[in-house]
Each structure stands twice: as structure tokens, then as C-alpha cells.
C-alpha positions in Angstrom: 0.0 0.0 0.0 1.0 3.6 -0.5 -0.1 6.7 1.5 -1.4 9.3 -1.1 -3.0 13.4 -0.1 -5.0 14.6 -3.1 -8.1 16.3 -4.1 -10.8 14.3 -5.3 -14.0 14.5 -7.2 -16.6 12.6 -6.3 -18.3 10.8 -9.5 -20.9 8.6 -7.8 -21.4 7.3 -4.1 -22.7 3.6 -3.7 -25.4 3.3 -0.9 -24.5 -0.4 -0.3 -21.7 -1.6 2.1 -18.5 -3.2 0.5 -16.9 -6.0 2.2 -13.2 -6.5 1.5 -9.7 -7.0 2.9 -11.8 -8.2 5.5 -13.7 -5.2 7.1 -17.0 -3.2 5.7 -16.4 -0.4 3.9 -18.9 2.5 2.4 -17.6 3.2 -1.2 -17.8 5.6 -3.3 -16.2 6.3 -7.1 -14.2 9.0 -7.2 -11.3 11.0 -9.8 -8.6 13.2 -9.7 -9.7 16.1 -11.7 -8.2 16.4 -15.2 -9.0 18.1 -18.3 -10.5 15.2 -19.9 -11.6 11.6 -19.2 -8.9 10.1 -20.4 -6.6 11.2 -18.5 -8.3 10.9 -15.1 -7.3 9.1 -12.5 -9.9 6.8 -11.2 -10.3 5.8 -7.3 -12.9 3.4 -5.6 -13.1 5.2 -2.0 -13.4 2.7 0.9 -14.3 4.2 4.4 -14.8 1.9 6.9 -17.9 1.7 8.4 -18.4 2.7 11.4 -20.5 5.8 12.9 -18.7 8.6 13.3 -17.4 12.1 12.3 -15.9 10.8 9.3 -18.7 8.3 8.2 -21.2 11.3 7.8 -18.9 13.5 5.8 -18.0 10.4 3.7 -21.8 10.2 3.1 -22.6 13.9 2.6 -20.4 14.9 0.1 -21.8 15.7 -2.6 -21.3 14.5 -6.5 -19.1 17.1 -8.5 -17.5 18.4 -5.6 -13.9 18.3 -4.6 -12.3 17.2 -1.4 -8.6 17.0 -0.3 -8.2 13.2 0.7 -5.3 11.3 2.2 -5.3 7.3 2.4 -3.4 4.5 1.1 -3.7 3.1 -2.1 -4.3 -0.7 -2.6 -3.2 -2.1 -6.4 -5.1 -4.0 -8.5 -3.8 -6.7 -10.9 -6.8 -5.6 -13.4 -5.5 -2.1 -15.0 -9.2 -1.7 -16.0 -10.5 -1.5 -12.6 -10.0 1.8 -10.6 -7.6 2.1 -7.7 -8.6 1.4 -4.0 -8.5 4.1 -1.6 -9.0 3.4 2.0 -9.8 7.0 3.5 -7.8 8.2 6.5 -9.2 11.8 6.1 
């Protein structure tokens, strides 16, 4: 894993719970802004689950808008698939 501060816009939030690398996660796609989609930079947001100051702002952010982020990256063997990022922040 690698650690990883950027600002982030939110593309679509999932309503259903994700289980993986063992804990519940609420997800959510998100992109680093770039001038066109081809050069975006795509990120499937994982905050764990759990009630809490961080939970709620995870869940009320709002599509189209940017955040600053920081969490670590986990890789994927499947380049078609985005990136996942477990939120610290």
C-alpha cells in the first residue's frame, strides 16, 4: 500500500456496504480532476464503516464536488479496474 493526499471529485457514491480486505467499507467512485476523461485518474473510496465524524462527511459529500483526501492506495492486478482508496481523512 502507499499513502497518497489529493483532491478528489466525487463521481458517484454507492449506498450499499462493501466487504473487503476483511472489514465493511462504504464506497464511493471518485477522480482526480483532469482536463479530460482520459486522463483521469480513477479511485474506488473505501471508508470503513463505522459511525462517526468521518462516516457522515463520507456520506454527505456531494457528486461534482472536490475534497482533499489522504489514504493508502491498494493495487489492482486488473488495469481496468479503478484504484482502491482506504480513506484516512
Amino acid at each position: 500500500m502507499n499513502f497518497i493526499a489529493a483532491t478528489l471529485e466525487l463521481k458517484d457514491a454507492h449506498a450499499d456496504t462493501v466487504k473487503v480486505y476483511g472489514l465493511d467499507y462504504a464506497s464511493a467512485l471518485a477522480v482526480v480532476p483532469a482536463n479530460g476523461a482520459a486522463s483521469e485518474v480513477r479511485f474506488r473510496l473505501l471508508c470503513y464503516n463505522r459511525e462517526g465524524a468521518k462516516l457522515t462527511a463520507f456520506r454527505d459529500w456531494k457528486q461534482g464536488n472536490r475534497v482533499l483526501v489522504t489514504g493508502n492506495i491498494v493495487f489492482s492486478d486488473d488495469p481496468a479496474k479503478p484504484l482502491d482508496l482506504i480513506v484516512t481523512t
